[in-house]
DSSP file (Angstrom, degrees, kcal/mol; ACC not computed):
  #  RESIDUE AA STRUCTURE BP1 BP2  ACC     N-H-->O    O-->H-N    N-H-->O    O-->H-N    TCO  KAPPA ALPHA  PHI   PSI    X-CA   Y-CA   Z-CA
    1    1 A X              0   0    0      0, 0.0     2,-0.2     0, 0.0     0, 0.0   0.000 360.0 360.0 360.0 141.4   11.2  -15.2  -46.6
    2    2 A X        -     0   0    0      1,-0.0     2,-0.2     0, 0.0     0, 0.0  -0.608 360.0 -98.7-103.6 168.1   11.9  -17.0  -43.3
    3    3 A X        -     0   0    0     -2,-0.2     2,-0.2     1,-0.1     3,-0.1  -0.617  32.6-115.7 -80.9 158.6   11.4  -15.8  -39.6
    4    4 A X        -     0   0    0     -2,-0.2     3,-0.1     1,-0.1     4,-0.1  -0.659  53.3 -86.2 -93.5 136.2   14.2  -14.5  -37.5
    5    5 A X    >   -     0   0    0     -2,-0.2     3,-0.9     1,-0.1     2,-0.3  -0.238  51.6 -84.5 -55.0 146.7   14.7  -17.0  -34.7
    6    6 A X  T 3  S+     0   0    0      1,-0.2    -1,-0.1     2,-0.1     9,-0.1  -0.367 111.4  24.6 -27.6  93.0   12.8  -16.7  -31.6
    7    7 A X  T 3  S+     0   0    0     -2,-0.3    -1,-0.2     4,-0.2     8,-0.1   0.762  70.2 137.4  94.3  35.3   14.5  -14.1  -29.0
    8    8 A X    <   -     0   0    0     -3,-0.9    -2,-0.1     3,-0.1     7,-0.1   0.637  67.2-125.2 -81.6  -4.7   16.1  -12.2  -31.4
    9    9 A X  S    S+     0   0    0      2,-0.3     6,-0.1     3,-0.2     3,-0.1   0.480  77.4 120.9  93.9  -1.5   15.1   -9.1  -29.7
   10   10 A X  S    S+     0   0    0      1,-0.2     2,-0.3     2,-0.0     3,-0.1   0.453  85.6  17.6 -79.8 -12.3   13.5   -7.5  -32.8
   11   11 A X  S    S-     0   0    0      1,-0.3    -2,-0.3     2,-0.0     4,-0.2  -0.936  76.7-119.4-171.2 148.8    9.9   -7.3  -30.7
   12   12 A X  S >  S+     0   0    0     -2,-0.3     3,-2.3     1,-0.3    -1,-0.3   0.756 115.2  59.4 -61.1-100.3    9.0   -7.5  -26.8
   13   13 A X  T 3  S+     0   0    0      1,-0.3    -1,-0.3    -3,-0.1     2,-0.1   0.175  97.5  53.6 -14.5 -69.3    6.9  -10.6  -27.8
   14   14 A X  T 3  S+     0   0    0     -3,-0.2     2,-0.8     2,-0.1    -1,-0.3   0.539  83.3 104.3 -87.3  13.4    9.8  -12.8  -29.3
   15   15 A X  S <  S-     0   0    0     -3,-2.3     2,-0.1    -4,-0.2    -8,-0.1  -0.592  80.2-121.0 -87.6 136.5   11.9  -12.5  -26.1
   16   16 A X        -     0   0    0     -2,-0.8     3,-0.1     1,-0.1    -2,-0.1  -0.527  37.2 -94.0 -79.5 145.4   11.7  -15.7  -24.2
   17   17 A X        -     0   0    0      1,-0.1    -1,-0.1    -2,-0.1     2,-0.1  -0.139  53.3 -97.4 -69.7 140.9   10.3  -15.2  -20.6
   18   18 A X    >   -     0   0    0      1,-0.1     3,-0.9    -3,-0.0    -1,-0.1  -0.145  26.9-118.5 -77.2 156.0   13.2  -14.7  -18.1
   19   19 A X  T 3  S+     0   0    0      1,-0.2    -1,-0.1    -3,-0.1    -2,-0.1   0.624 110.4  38.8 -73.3  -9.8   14.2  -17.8  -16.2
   20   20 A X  T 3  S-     0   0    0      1,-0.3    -1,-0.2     0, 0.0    -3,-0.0   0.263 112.3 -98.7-111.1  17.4   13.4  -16.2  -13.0
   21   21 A X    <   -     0   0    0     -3,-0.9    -1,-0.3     2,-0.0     3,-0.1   0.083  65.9 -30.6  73.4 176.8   10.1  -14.1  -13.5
   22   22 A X        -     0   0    0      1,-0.1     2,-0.3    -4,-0.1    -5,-0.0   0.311  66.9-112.8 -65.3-167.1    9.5  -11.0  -14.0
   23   23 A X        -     0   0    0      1,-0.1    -1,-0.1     3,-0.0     2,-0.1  -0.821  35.6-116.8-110.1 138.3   12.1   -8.3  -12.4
   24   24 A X        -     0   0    0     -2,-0.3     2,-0.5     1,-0.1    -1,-0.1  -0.233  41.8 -86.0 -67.0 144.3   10.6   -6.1   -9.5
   25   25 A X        -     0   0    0     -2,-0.1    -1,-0.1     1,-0.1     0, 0.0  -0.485  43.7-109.5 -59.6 113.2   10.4   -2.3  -10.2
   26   26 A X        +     0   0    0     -2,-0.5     2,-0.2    -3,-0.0    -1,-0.1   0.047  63.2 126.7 -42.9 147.2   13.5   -0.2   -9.3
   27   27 A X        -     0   0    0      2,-0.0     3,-0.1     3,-0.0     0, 0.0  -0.610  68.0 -75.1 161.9 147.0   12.8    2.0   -6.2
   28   28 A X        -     0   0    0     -2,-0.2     2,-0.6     1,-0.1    33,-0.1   0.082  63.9-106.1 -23.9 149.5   13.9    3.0   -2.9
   29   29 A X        -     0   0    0     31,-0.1     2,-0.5    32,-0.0    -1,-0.1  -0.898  37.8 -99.3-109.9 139.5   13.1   -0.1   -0.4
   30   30 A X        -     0   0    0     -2,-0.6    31,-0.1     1,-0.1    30,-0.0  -0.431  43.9-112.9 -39.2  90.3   10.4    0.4    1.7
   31   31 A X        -     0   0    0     -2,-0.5    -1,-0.1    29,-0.1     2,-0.1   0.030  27.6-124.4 -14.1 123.8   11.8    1.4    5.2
   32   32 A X    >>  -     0   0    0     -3,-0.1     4,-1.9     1,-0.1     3,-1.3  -0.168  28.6-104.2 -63.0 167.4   11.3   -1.1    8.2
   33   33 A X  T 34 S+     0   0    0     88,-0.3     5,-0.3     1,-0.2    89,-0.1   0.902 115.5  56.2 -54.4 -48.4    9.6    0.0   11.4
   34   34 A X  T 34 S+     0   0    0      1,-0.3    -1,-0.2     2,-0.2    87,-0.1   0.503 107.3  52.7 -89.6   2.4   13.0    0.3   13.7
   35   35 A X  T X4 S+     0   0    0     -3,-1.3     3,-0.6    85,-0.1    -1,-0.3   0.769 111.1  43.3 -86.3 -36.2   14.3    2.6   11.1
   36   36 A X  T 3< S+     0   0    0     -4,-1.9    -2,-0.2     1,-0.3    -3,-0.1   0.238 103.4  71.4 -89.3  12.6   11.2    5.0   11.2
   37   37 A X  T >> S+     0   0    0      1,-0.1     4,-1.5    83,-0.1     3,-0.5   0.115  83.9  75.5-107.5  14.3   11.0    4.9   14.9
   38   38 A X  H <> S+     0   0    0     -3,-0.6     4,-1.0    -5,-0.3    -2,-0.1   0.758  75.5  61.0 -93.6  -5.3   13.6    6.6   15.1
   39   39 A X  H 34 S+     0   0    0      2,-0.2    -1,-0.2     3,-0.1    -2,-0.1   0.395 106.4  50.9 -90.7  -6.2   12.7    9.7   14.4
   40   40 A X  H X4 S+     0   0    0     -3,-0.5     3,-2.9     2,-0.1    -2,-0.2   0.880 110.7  52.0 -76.0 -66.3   10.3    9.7   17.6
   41   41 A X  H >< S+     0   0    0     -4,-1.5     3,-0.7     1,-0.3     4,-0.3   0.450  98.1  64.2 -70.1 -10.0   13.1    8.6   19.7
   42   42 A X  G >< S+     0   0    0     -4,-1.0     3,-0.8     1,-0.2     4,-0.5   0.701  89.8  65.7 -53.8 -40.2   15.3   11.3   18.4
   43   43 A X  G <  S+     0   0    0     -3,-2.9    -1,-0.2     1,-0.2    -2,-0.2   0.903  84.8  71.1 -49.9 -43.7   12.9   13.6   20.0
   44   44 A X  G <  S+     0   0    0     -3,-0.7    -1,-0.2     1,-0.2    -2,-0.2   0.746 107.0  43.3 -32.2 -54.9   14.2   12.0   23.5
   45   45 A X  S <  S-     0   0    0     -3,-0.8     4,-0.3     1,-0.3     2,-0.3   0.316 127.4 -84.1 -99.6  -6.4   17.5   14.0   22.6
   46   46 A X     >  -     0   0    0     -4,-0.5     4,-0.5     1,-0.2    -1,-0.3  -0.820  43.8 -77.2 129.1-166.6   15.8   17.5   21.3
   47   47 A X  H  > S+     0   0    0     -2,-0.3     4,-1.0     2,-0.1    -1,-0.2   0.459 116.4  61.9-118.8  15.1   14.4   18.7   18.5
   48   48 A X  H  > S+     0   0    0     -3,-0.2     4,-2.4     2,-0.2     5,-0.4   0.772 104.8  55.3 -88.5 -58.7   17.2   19.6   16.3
   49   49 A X  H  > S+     0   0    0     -4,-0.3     4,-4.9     1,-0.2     5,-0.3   0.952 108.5  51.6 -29.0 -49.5   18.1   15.8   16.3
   50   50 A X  H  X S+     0   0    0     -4,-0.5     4,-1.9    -8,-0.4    -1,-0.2   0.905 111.5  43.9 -63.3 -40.8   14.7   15.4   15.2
   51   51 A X  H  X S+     0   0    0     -4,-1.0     4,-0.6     2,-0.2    -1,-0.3   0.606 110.5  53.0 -87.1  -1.0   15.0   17.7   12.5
   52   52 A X  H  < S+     0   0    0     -4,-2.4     3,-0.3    -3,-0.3     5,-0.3   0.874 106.7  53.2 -60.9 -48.7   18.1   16.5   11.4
   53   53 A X  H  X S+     0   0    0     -4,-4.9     4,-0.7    -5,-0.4     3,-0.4   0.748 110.2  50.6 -48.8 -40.2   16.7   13.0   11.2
   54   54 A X  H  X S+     0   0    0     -4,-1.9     4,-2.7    -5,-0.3    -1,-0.2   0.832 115.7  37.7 -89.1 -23.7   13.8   14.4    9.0
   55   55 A X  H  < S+     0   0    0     -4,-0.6    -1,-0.2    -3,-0.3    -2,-0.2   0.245 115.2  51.6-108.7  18.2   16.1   16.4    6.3
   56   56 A X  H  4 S+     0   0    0     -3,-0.4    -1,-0.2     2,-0.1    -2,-0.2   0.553 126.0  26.8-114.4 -33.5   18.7   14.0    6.2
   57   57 A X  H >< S+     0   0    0     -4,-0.7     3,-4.4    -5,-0.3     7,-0.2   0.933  94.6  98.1 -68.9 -67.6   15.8   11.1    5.5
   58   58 A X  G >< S+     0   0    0     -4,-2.7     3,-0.7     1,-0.3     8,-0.1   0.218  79.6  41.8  -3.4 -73.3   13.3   13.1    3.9
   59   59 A X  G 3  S+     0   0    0      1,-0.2    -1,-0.3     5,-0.1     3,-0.2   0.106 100.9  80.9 170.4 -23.2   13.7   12.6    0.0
   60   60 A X  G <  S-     0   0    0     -3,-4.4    -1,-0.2     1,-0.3     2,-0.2   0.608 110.3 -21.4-112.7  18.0   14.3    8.4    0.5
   61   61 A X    <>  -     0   0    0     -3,-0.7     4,-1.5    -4,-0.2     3,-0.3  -0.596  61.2-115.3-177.8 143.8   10.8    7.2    0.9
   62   62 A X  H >> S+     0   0    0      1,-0.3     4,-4.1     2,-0.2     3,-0.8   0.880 112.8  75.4 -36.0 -52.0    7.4    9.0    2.0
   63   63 A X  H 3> S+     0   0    0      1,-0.2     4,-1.3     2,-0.2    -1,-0.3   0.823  98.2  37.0 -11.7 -85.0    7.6    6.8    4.7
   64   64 A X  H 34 S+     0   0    0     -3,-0.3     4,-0.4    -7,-0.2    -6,-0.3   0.480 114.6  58.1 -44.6 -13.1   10.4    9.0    6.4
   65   65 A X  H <X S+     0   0    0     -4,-1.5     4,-2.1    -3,-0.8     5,-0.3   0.809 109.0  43.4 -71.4 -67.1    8.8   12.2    5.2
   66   66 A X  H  X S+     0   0    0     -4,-4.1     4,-2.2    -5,-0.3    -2,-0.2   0.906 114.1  45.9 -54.8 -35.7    5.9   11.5    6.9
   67   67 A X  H  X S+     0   0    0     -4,-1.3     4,-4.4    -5,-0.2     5,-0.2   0.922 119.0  47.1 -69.4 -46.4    7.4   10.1   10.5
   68   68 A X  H  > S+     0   0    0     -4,-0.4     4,-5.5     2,-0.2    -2,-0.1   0.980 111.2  49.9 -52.0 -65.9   10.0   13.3   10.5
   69   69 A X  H  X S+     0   0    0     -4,-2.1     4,-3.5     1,-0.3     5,-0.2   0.871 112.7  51.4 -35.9 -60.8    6.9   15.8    9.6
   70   70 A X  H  < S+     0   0    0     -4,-2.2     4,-0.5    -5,-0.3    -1,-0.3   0.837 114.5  37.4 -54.8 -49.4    5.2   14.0   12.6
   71   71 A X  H >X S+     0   0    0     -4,-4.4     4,-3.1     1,-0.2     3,-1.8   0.962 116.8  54.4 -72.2 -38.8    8.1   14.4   15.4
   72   72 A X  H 3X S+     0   0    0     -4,-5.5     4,-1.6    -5,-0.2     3,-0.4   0.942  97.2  53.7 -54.4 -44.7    8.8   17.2   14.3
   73   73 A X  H 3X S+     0   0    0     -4,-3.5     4,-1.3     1,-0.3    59,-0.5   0.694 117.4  49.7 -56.4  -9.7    5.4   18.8   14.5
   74   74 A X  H <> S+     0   0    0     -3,-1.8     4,-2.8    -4,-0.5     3,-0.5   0.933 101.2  54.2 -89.1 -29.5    5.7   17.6   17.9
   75   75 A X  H  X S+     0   0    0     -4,-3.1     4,-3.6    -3,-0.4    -2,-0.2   0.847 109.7  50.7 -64.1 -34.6    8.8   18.8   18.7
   76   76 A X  H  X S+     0   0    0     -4,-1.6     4,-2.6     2,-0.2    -1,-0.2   0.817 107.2  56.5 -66.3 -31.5    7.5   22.6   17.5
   77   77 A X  H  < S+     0   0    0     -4,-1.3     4,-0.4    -3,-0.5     5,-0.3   0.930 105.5  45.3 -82.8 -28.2    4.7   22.3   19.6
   78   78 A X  H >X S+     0   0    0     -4,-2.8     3,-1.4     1,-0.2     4,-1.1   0.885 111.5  57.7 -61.2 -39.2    6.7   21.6   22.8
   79   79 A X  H 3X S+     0   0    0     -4,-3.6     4,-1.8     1,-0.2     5,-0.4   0.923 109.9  41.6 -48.1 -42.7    9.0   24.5   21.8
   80   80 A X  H 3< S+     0   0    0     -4,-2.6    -1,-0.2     1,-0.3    -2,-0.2   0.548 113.4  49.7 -97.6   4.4    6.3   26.8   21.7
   81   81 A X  H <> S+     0   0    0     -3,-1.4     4,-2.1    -4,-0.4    -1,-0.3   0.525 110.1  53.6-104.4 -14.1    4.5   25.6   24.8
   82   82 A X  H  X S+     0   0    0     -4,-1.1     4,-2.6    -5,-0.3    -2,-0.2   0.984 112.6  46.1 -80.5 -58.5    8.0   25.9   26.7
   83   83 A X  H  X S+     0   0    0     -4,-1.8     4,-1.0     2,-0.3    -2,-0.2   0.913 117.3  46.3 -44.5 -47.2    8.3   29.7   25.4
   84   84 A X  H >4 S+     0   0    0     -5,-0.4     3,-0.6     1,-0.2     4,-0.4   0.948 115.6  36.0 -49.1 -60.4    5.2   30.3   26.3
   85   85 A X  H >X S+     0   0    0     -4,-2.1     4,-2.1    -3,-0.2     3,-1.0   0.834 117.6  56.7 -69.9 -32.7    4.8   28.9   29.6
   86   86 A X  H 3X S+     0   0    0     -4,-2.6     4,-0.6     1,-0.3    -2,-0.2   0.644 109.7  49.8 -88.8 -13.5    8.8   30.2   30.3
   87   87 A X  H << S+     0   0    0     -4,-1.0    -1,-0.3    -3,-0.6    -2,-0.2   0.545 111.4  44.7-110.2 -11.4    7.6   34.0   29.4
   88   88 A X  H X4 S+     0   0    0     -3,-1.0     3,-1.7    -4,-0.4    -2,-0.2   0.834  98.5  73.3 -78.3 -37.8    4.4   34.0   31.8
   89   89 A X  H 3< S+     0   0    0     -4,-2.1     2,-3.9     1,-0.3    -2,-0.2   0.565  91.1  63.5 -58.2-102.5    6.6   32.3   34.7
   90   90 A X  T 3< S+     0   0    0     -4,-0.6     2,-0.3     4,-0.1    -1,-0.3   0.106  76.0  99.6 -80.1  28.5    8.0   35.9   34.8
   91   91 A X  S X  S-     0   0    0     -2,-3.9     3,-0.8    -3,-1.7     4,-0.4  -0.637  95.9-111.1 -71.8 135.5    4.9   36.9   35.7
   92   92 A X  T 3  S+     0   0    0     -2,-0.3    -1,-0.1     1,-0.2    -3,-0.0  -0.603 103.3   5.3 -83.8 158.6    5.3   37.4   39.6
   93   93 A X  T 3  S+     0   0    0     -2,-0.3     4,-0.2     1,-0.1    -1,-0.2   0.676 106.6  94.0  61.9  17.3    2.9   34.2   41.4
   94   94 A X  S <> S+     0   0    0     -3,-0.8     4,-1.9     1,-0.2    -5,-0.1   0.653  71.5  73.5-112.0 -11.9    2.3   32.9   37.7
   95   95 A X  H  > S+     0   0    0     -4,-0.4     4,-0.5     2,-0.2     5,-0.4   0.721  89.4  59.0 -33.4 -30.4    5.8   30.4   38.7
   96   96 A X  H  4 S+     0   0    0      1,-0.2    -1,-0.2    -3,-0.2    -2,-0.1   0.715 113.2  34.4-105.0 -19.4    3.5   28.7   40.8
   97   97 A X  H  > S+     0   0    0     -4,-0.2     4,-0.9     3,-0.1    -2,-0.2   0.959 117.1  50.6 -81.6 -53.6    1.2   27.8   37.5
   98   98 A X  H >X>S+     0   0    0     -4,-1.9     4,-1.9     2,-0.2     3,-1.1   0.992 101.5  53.9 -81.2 -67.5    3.7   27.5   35.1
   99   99 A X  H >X5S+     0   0    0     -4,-0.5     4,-2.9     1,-0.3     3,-0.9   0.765 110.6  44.1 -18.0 -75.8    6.1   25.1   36.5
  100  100 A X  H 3>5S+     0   0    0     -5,-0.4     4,-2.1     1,-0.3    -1,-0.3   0.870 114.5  56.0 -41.9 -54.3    3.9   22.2   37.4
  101  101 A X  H <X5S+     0   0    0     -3,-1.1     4,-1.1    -4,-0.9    -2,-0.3   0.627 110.8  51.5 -98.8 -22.4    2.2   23.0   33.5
  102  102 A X  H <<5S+     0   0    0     -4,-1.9     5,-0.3    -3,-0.9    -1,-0.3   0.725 104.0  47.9 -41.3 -54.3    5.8   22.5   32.2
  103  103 A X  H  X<S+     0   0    0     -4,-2.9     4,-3.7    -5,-0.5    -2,-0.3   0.969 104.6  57.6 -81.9 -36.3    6.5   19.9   33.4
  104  104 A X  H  X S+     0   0    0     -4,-2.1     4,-2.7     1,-0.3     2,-0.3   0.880 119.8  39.1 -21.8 -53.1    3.0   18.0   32.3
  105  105 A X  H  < S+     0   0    0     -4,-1.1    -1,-0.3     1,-0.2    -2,-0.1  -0.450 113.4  46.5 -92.9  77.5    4.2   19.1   28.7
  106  106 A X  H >> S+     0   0    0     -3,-0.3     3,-1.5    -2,-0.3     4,-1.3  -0.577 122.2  45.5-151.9 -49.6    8.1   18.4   29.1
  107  107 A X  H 3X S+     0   0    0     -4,-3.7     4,-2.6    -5,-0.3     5,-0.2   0.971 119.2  41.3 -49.1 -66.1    6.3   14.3   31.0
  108  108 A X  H 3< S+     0   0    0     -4,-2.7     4,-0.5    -5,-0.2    -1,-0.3   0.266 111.2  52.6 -78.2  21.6    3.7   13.8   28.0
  109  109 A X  H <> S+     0   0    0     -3,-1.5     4,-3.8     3,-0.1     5,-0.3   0.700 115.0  46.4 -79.2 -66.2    6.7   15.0   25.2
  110  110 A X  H  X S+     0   0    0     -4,-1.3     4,-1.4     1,-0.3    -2,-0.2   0.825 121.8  37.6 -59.7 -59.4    8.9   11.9   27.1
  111  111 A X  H  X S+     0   0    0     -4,-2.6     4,-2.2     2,-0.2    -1,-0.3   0.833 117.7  47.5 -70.1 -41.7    5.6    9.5   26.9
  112  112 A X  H  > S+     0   0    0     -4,-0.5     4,-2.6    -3,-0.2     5,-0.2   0.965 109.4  52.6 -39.1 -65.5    4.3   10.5   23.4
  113  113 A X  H >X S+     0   0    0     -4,-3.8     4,-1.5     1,-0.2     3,-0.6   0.889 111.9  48.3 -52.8 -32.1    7.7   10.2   21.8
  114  114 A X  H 3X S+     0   0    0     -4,-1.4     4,-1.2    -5,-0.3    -1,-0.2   0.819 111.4  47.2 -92.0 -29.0    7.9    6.6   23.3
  115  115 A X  H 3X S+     0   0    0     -4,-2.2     4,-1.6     2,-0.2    -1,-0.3   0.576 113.2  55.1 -78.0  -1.8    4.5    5.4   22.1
  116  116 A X  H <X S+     0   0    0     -4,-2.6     4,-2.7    -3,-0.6     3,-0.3   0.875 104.3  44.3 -48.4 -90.8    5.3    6.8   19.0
  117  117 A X  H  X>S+     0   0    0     -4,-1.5     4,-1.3     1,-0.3     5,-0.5   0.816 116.0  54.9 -45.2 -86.6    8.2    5.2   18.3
  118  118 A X  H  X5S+     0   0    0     -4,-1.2     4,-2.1     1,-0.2     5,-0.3   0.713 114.1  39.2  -4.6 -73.9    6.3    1.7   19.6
  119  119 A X  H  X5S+     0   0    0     -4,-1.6     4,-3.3    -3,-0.3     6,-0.4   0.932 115.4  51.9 -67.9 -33.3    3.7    1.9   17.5
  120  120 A X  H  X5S+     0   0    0     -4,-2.7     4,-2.2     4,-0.2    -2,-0.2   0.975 113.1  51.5 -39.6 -51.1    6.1    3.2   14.5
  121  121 A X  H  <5S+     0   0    0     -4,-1.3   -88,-0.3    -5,-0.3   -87,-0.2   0.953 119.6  30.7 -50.3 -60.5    8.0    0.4   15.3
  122  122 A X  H  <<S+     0   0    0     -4,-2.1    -1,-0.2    -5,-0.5    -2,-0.2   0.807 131.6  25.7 -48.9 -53.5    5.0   -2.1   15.1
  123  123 A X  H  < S-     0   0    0     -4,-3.3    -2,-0.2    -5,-0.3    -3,-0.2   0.232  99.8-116.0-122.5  10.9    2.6   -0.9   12.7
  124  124 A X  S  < S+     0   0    0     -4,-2.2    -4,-0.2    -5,-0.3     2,-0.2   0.772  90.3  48.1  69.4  31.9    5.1    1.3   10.3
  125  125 A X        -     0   0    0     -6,-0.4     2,-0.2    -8,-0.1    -2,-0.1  -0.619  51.5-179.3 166.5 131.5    3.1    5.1   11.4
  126  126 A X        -     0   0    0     -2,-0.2     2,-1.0    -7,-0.0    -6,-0.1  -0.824  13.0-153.5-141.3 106.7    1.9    6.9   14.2
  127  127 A X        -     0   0    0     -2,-0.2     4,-0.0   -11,-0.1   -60,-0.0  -0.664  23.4-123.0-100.2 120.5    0.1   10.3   14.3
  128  128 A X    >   -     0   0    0     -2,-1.0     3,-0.5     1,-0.2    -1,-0.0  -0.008  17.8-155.4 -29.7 106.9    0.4   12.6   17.6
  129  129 A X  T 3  S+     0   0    0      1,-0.3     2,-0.4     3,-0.0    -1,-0.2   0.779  83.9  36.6 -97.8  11.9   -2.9   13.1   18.6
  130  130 A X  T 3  S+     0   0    0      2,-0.1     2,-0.3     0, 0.0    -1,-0.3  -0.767  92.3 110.0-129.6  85.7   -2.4   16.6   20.6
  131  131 A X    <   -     0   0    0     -3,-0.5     2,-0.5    -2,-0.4   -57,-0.1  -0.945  63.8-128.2-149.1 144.3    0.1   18.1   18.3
  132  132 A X        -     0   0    0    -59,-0.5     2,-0.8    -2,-0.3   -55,-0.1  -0.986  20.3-130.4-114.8 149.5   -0.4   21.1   16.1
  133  133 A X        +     0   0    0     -2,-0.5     3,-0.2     1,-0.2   -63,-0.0  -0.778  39.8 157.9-129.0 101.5    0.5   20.6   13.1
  134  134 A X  S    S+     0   0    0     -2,-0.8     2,-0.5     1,-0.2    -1,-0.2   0.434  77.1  49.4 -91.7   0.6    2.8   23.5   11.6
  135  135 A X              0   0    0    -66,-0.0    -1,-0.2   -65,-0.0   -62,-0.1  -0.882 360.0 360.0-148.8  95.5    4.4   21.6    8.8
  136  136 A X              0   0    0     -2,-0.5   -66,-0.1    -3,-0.2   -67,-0.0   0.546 360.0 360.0 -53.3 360.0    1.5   19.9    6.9
């Protein structure tokens, strides 16, 4: 009995190693920085951008799941500190509290989202570090 030539395909071992090494693993490609900062700077424009950006993203790499989760969670927490504070102002004299503490949160939403999106940009992740976190 003879052997079947070499690379007949009859076993992984008699195939001859490919002329360019082996082939990389199918998968989404990894997202770059300036794609996944965008989902801070989205914030810039509200938070429905932001949550558009995250379900539209979401599902093509962890990497955009995680950045979305992260503006968003900010983006919920500014909503709820703008309802909050906007239902005490009708407090009478509690205007002269709330306003100023509105704007503090509506300055440090404006400054967060832009050192997000920097460091996203830079270093591929950034987590908020006075955010509550409603969406795990």
């Amino acid at each position: 009995m003879t052997n079947p030539p070499l690379g007949d395909g009859r076993s992984p071992r008699d195939v001859p190693p490919s002329l360019y090494g082996q082939a990389s693993p199918s998968g989404p490609p990894a997202p770059t920085g300036a794609n996944l900062m965008w989902a801070h700077l989205l914030g810039l424009v509200g938070w429905l951008a932001v949550l558009i950006f995250w379900l539209v993203t979401r599902e093509k790499h962890p990497a955009y799941d995680r950045e979305g989760k992260e503006a968003m969670n900010l983006m919920l927490t500014v909503v709820v500190l703008a309802v909050g504070l906007g239902a005490l102002s009708l407090i009478p004299f509690a205007v002269i509290l709330t306003v100023p503490l509105l704007l503090a949160v509506a300055i440090g939403q404006v400054v967060f989202s832009i050192i997000a999106a920097v460091r996203t940009n830079s270093h591929g992740g950034y987590r908020y570090p006075i955010v509550v976190r409603m969406i795990p």
